[in-house]
N, C-alpha and C positions, 0 to 999 in steps of 0.2 A: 858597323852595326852598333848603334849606339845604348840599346836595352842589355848589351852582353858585354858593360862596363861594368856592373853591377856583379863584383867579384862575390855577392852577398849568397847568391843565388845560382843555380841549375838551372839551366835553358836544355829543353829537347823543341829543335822547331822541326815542324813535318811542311814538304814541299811535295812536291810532283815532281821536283829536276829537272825542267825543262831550259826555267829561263838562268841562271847561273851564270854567272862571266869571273874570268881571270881573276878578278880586283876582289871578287866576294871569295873567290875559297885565298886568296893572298892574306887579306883581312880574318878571316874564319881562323886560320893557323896562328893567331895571337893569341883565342882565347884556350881555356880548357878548363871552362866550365861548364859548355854547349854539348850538343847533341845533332846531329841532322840527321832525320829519319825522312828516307824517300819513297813515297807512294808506290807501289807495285800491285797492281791487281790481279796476278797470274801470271801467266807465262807470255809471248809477243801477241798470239793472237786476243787472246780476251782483254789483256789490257789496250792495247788498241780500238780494240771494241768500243770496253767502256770509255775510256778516255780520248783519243784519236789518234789516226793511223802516225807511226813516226813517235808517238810517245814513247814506249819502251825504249827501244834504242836509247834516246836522248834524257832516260832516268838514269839506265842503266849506267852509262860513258860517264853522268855525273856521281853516282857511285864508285865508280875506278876511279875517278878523277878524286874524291875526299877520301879516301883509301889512300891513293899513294900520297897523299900530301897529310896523310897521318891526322887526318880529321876523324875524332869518333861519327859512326854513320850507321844508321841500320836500313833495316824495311819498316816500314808499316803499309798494313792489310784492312782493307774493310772487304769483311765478307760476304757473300751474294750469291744468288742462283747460278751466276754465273762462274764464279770461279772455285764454287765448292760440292765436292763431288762426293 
C-alpha cells in the first residue's frame, strides 16, 4: 500500500471487510502509522440488511483477523433508523 509509506503522516482507512486477502493484512503489519476501521451497522441481522446477507460474518473474521496480527483496528458506525433505537 503504497500512500502508507509516507512515515509523515496517520492513515485511519475505513472498509466494509469484505474483500481483504492474506498479502494486505501481511503488508498492513509493516506499517504503524495506519488505522483500519471496519464498517459495522449493528448487530447480523441489520447489517445484513443494510449491507448484504453474509456481510457481517466476513467484517467481523476480518476484524479477528487484524486483531491477532496486531493491526490497530476498530469499528465505524453510521447511524440510522435502522440501527438506532
Amino acid at each position: 500500500i503504497l500512500l502508507l509509506q509516507n512515515n509523515g503522516c496517520y492513515y485511519r482507512l475505513i472498509s466494509n471487510g469484505t474483500l481483504w486477502t492474506e498479502k494486505i493484512f501481511a503488508e498492513l503489519n509493516s506499517y504503524q502509522n495506519c488505522e483500519i476501521l471496519i464498517s459495522i451497522d449493528g448487530g447480523e441481522e441489520i447489517h445484513d440488511y443494510i449491507r448484504c446477507k453474509g456481510a457481517y460474518k466476513k467484517a467481523i473474521k476480518t476484524l479477528e483477523i487484524l486483531k491477532s496480527n496486531n493491526i490497530k483496528t476498530g469499528i465505524s458506525t453510521t447511524i440510522s433508523k435502522k440501527n438506532l433505537r
